[in-house]
Every structure is written in C-alpha cells, then in structure tokens.
C-alpha positions in Angstrom: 0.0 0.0 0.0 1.1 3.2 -0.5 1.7 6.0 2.1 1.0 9.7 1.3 2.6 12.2 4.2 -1.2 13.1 4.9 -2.3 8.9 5.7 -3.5 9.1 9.3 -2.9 5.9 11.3 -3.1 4.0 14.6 -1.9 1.2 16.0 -4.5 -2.3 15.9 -5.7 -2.8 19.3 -5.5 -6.9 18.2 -1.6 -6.7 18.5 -0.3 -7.6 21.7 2.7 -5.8 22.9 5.5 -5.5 25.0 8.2 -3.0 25.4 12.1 -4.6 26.2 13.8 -1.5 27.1 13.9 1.1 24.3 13.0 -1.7 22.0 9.7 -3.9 21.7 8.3 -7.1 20.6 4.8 -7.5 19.2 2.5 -10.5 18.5 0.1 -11.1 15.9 -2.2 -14.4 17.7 -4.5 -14.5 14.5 -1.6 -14.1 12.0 0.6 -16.5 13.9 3.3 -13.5 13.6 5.8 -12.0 15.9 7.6 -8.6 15.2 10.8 -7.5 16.7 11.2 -3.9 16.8 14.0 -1.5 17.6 14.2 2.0 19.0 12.5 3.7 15.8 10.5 1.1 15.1 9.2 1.4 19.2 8.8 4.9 18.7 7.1 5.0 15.9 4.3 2.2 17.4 4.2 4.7 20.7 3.4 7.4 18.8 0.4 5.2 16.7 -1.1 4.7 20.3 -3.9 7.4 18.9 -4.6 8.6 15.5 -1.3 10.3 14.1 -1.1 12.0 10.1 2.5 10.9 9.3 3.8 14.2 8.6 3.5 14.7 12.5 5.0 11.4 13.0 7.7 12.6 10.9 8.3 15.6 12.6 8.7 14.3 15.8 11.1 11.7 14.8 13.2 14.4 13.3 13.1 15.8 16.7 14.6 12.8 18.2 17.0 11.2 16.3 19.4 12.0 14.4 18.1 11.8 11.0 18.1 14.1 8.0 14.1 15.0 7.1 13.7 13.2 3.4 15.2 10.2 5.1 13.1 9.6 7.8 10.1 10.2 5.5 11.3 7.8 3.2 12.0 5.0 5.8 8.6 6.0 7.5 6.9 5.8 4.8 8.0 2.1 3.9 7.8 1.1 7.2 4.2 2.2 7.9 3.2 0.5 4.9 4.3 -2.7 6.0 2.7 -2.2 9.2 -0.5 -1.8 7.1 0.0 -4.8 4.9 0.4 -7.0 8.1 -2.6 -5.2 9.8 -0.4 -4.0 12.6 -1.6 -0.5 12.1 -4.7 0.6 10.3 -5.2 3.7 8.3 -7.9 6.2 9.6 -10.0 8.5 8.6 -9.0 12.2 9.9 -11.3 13.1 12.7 -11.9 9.4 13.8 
C-alpha cells in the first residue's frame, strides 16, 4: 500500500505488545506473527497509540534522532506500509 505524508494511522488494538527496554516485541495471535522492533520502530508504534497523520510522526522523529528529514520520511513511509499490509496499524480517517 502506499503511504502519502497526509495517511493518518493507529496502532490495531489486536496486536499484543510488549516493550524490552527502548526496544519492543509484538505478537500477531490471528496471524501467527511476531515482530521485533527497535528503538525507531518502538517509537514509531508509541506514537500510533492514537490517530497520528505521518507528517506529524515525521516531525517528531526528526526531533529525536538524528536523521536528516527526506530520510526519515522515506524510511517512514516504507515502514508504515508494512505495518499496514500486516494489519499491525490501520489507516484512519482524519477526525476518527
């Protein structure tokens, strides 16, 4: 799926999670699936915890790391739309 800076997303409430320091691991029970993610990708699922448009994800991730603004919308971006294909986070409509 593709990603546009203005998609607006949230975490699934059927994930199950578990922070492990400043990284996290996630299960998937109906998908049989476990995710292991690091610091970003922790971050990134805190800050899908309520509806988020990605440019604001984007900004605040610029705000935290180290990392130059075209490429954390580019790895965002990707990322986030994996998370959608594996129903991990869902899009949502703005104002939901």
């Amino acid at each position: 799926m593709m990603v546009s800076p203005d998609t607006v997303i949230r975490r699934s409430t059927e994930i199950l999670y578990s922070g492990l320091g400043d990284q996290a691991v996630m299960m998937d029970l109906d998908a049989g699936a476990y995710y292991g993610l690091n610091v970003v990708g922790a971050r990134i699922w805190a800050l899908a915890d309520e509806p988020i448009v990605l440019t604001q994800m984007v900004d605040r991730l610029v705000e935290e790391f180290e990392v130059e603004r075209d490429e954390c919308e580019s790895a965002v971006s990707e990322f986030v739309a994996d998370m959608i294909e594996r129903k991990v986070v869902e899009v949502v409509e703005p104002g939901s």
